[in-house]
KOLDRENMAR-496106 format. One record per atom (N, C-alpha, C): x, z, y; residue in three letters; atom name. Coordinates in nm, 2 decimals, always signed. Example, Ala and Ser with C-alpha at 12.3 -4.5 7.8 and 13.67 -1.06 7.14 Angstrom:
R, u, w, v, r, a
R, +1.32, +0.78, -0.57, ALA, N
R, +1.23, +0.78, -0.45, ALA, CA
R, +1.32, +0.78, -0.33, ALA, C
R, +1.28, +0.71, -0.22, SER, N
R, +1.37, +0.71, -0.11, SER, CA
R, +1.29, +0.79, +0.00, SER, C
This chain:
R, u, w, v, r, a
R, +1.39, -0.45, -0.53, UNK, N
R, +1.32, -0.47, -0.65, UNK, CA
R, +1.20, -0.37, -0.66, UNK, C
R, +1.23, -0.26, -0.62, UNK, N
R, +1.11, -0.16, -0.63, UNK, CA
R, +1.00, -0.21, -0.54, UNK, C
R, +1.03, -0.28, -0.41, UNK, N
R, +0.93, -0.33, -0.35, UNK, CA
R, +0.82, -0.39, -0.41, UNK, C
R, +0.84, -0.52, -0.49, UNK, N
R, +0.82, -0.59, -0.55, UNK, CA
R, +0.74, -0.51, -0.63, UNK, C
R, +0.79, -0.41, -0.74, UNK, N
R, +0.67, -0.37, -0.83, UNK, CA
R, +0.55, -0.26, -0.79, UNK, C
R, +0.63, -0.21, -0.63, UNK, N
R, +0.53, -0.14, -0.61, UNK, CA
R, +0.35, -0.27, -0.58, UNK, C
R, +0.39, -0.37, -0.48, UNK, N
R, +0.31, -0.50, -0.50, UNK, CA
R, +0.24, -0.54, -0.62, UNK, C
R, +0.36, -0.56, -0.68, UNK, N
R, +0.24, -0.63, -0.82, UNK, CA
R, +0.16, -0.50, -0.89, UNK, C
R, +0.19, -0.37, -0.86, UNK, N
R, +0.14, -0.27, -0.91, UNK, CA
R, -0.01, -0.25, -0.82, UNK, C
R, -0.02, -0.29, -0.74, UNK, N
R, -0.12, -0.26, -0.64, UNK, CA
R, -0.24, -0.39, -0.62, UNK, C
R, -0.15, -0.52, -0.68, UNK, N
R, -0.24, -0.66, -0.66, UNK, CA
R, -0.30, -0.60, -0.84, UNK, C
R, -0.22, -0.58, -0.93, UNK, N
R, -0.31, -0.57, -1.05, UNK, CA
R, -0.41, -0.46, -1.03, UNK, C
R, -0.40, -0.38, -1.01, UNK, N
R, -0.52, -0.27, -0.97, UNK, CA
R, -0.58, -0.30, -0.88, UNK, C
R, -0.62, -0.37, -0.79, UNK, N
R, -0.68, -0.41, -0.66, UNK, CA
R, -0.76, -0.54, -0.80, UNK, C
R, -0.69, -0.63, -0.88, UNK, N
R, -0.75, -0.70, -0.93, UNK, CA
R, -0.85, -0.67, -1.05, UNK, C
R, -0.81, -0.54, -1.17, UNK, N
R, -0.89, -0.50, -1.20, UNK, CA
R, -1.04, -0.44, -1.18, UNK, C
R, -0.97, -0.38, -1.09, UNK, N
R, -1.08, -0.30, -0.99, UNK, CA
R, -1.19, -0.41, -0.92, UNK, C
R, -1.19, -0.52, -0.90, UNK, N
R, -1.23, -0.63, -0.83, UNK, CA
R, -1.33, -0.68, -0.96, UNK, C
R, -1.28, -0.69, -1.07, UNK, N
R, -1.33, -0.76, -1.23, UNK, CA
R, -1.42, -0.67, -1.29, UNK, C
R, -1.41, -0.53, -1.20, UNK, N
R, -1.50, -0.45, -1.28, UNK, CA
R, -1.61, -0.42, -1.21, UNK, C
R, -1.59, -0.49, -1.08, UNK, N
R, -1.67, -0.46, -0.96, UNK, CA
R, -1.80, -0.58, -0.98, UNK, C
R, -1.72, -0.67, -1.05, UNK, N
R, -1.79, -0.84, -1.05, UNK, CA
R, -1.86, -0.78, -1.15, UNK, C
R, -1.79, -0.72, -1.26, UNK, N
R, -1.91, -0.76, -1.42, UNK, CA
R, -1.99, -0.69, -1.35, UNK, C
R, -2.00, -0.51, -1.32, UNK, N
R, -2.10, -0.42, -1.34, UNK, CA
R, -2.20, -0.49, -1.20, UNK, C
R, -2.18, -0.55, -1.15, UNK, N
R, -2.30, -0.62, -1.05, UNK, CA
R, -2.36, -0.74, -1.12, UNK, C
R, -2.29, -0.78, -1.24, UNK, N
R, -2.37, -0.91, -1.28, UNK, CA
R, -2.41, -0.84, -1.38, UNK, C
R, -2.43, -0.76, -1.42, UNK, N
R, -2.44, -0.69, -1.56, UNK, CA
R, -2.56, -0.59, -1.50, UNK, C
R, -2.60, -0.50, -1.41, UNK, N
R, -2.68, -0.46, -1.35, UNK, CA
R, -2.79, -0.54, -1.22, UNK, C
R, -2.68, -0.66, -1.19, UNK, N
R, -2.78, -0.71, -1.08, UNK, CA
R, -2.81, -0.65, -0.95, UNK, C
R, -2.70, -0.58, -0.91, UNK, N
R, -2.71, -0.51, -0.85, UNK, CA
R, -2.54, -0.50, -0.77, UNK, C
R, -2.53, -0.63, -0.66, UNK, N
R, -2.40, -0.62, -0.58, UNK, CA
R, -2.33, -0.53, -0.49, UNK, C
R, -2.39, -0.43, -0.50, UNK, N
R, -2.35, -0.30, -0.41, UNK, CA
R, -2.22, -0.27, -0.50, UNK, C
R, -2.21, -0.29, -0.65, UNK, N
R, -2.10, -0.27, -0.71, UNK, CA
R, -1.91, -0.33, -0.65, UNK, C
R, -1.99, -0.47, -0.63, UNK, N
R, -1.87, -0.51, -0.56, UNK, CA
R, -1.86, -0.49, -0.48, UNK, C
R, -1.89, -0.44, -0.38, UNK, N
R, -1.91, -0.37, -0.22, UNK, CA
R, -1.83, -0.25, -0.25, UNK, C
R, -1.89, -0.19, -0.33, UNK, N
R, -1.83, -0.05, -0.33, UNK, CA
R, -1.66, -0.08, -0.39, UNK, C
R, -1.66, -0.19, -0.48, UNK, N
R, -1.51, -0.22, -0.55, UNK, CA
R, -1.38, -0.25, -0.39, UNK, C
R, -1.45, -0.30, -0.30, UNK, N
R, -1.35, -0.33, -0.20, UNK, CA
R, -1.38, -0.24, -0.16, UNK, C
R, -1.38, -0.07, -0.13, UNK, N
R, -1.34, +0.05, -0.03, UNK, CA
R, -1.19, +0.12, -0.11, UNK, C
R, -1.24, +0.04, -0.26, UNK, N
R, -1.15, +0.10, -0.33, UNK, CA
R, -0.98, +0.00, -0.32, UNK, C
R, -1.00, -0.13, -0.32, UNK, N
R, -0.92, -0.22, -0.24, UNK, CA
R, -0.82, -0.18, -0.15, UNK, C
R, -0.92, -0.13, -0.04, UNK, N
R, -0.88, -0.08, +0.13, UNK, CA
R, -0.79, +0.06, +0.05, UNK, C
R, -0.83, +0.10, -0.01, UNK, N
R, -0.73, +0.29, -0.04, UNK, CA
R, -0.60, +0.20, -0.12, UNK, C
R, -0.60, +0.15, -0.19, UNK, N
R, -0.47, +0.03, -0.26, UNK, CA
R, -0.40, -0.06, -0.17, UNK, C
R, -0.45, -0.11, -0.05, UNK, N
R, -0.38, -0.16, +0.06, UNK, CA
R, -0.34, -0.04, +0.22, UNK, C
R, -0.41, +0.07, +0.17, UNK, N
R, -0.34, +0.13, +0.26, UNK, CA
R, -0.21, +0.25, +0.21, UNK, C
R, -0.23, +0.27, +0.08, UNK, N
R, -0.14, +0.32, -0.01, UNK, CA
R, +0.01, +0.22, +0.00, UNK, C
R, -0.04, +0.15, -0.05, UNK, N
R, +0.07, +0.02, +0.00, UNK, CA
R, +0.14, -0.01, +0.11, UNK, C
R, +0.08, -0.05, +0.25, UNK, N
R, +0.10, -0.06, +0.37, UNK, CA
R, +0.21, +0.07, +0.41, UNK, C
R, +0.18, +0.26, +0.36, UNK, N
R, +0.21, +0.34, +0.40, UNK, CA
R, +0.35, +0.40, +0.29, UNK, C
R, +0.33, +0.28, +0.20, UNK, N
R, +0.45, +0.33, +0.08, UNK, CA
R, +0.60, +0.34, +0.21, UNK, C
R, +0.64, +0.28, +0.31, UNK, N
R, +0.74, +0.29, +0.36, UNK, CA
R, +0.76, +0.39, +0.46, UNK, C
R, +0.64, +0.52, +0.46, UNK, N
R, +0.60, +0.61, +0.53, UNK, CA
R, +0.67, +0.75, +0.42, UNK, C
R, +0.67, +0.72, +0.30, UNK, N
R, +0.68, +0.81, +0.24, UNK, CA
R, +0.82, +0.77, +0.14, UNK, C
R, +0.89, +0.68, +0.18, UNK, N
R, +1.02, +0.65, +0.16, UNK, CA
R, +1.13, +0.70, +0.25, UNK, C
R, +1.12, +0.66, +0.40, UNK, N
R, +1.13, +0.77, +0.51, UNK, CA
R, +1.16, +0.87, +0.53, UNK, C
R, +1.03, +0.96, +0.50, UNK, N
R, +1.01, +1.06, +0.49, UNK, CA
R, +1.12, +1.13, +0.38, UNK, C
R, +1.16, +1.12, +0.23, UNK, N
R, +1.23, +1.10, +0.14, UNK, CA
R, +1.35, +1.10, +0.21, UNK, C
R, +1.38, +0.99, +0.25, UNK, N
R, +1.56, +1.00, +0.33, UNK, CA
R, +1.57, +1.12, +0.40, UNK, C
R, +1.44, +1.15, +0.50, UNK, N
R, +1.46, +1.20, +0.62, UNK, CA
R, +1.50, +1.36, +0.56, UNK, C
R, +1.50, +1.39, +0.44, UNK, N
R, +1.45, +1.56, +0.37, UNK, CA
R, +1.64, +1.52, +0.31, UNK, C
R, +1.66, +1.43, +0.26, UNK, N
R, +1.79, +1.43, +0.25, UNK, CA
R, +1.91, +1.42, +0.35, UNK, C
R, +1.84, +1.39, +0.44, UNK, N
R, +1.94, +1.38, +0.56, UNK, CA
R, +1.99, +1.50, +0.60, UNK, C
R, +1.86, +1.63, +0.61, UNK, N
R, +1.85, +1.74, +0.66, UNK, CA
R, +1.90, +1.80, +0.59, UNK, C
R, +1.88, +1.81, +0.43, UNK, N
R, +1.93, +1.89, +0.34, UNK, CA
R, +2.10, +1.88, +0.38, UNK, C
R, +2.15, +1.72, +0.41, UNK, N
R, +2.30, +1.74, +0.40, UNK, CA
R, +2.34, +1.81, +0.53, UNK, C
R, +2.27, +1.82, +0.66, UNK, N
R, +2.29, +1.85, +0.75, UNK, CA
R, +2.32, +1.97, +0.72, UNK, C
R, +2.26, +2.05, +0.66, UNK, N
R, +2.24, +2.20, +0.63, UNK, CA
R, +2.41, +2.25, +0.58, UNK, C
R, +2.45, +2.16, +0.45, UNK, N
R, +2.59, +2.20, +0.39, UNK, CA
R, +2.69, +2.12, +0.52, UNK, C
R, +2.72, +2.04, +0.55, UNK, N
R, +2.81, +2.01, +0.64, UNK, CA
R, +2.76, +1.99, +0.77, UNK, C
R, +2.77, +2.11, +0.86, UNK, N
R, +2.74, +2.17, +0.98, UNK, CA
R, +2.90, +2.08, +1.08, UNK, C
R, +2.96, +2.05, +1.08, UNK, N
R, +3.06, +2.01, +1.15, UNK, CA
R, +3.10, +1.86, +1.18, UNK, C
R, +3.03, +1.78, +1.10, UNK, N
R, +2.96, +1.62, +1.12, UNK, CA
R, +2.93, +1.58, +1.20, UNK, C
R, +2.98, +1.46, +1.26, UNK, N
R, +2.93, +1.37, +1.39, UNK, CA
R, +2.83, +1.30, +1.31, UNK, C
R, +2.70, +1.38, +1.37, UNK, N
R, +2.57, +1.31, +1.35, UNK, CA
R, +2.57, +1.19, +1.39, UNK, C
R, +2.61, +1.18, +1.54, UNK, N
R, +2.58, +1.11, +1.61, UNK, CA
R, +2.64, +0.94, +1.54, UNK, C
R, +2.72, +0.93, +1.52, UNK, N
R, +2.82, +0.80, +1.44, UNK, CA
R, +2.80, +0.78, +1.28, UNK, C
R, +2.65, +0.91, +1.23, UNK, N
R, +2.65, +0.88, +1.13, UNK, CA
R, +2.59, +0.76, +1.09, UNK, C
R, +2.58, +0.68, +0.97, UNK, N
R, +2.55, +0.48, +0.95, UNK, CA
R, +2.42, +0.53, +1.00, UNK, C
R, +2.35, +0.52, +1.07, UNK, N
R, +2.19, +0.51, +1.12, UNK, CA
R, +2.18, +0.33, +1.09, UNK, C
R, +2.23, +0.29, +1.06, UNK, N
R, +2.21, +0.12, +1.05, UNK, CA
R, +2.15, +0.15, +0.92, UNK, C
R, +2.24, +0.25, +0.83, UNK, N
R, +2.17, +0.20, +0.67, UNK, CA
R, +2.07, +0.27, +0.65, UNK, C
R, +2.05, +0.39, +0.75, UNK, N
R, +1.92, +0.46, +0.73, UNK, CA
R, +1.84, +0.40, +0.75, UNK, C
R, +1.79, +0.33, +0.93, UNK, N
R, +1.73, +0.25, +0.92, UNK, CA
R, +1.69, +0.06, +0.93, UNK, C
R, +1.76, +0.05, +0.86, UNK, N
R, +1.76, -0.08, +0.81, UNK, CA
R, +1.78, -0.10, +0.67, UNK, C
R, +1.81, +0.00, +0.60, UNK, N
R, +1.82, +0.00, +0.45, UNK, CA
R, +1.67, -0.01, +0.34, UNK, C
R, +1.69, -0.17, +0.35, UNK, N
R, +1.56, -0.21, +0.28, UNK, CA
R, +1.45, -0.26, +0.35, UNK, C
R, +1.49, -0.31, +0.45, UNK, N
R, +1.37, -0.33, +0.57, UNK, CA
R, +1.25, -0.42, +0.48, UNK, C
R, +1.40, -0.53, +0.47, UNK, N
R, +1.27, -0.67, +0.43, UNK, CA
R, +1.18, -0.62, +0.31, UNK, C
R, +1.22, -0.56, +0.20, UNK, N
R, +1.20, -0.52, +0.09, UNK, CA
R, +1.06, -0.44, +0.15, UNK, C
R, +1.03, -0.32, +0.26, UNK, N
R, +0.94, -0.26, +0.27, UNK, CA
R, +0.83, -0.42, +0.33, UNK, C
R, +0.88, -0.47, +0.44, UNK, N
R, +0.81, -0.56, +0.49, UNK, CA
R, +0.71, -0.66, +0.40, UNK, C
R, +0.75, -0.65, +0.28, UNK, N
R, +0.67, -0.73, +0.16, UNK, CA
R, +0.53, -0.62, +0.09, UNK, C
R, +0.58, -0.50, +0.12, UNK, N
R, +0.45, -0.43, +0.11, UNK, CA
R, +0.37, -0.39, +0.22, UNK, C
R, +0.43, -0.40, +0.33, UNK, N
R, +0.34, -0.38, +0.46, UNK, CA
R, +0.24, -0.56, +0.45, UNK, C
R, +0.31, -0.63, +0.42, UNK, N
R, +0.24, -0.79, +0.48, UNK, CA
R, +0.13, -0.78, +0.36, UNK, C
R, +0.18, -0.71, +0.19, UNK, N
R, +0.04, -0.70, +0.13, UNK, CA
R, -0.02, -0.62, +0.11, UNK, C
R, -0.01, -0.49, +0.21, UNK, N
R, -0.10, -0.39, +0.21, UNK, CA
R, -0.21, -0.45, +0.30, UNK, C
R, -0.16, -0.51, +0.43, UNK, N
R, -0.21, -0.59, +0.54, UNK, CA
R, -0.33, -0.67, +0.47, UNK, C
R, -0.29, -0.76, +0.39, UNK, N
R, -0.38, -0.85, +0.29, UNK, CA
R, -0.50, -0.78, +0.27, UNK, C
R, -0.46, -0.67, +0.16, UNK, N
R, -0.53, -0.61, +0.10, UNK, CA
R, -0.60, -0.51, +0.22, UNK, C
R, -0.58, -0.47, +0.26, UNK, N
R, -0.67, -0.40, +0.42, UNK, CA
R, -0.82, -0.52, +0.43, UNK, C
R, -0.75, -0.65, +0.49, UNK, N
R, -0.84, -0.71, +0.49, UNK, CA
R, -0.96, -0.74, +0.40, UNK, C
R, -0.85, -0.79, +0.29, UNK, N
R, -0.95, -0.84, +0.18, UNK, CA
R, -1.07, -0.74, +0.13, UNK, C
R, -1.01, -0.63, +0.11, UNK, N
R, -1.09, -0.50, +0.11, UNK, CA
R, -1.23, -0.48, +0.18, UNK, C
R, -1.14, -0.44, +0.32, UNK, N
R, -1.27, -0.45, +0.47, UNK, CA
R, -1.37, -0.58, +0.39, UNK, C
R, -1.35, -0.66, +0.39, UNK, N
R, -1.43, -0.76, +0.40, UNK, CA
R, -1.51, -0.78, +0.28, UNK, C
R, -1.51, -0.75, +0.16, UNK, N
R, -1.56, -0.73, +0.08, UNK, CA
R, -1.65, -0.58, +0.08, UNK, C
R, -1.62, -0.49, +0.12, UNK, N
R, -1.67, -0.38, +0.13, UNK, CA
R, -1.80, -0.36, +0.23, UNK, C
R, -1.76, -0.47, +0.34, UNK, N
R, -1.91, -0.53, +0.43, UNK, CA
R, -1.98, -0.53, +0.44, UNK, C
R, -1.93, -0.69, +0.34, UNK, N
R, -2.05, -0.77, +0.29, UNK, CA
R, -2.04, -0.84, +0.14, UNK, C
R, -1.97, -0.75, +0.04, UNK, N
R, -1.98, -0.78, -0.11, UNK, CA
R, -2.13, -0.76, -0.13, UNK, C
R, -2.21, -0.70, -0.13, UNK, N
R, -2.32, -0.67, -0.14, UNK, CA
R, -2.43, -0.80, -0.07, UNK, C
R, -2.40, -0.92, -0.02, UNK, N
R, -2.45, -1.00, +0.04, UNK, CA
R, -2.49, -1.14, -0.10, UNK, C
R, -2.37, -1.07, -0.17, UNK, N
R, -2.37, -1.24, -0.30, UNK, CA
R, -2.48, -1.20, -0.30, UNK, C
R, -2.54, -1.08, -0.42, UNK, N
R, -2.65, -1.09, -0.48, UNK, CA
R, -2.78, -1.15, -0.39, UNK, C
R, -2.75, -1.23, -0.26, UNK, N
R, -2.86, -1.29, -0.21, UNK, CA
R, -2.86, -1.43, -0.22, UNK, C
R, -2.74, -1.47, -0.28, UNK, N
R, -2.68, -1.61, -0.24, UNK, CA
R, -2.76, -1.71, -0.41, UNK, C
């Protein structure tokens, strides 16, 4: 579930951000606005993409922390399934729309600046 809102948290700011990119270029005349709105895109899809970098990371400080009080534990046979498999698919839905948003980003960041010729 947390997946999920981290996504819609990232498509609504990616979309805002996109709406304010549109007016202040039609409102100035001047499309470098939206250009500049997709670098800010690409930081919201890489934020995203890397949210399961810092989830990880999170386990991995609790792993150690327990390591520290129980010294006498077969590490080895500890669930490593649920460490790493715990929540795969759930990250996989922010990697596929951090991915999105990478592109969409890149791509507008290009050549957003091209409408104003269209």
């Amino acid at each position: 579930m947390k997946a999920v809102r981290y996504t819609v948290k990232a498509y609504t700011a990616a979309f805002v951000t996109l709406a304010i990119g549109v007016a202040l270029s039609v409102e100035q005349n001047d499309w470098s606005w939206f250009s500049r709105s997709g670098s800010l895109i690409v930081v919201y899809g890489i934020v995203l993409t890397s949210h399961h970098i810092f989830v990880h990371m999170r386990k991995l400080d609790q792993l150690q922390g327990k390591r520290h009080s129980q010294t006498r534990r077969d590490w080895a046979r500890e669930s490593k399934y649920d460490f790493i498999h715990d929540d795969v698919e759930k990250s996989w839905v922010n990697e596929k729309s951090g991915l999105l948003m990478l592109i969409i980003g890149t791509l507008i960041w290009g050549f957003g600046d091209l409408l104003g010729t269209l």
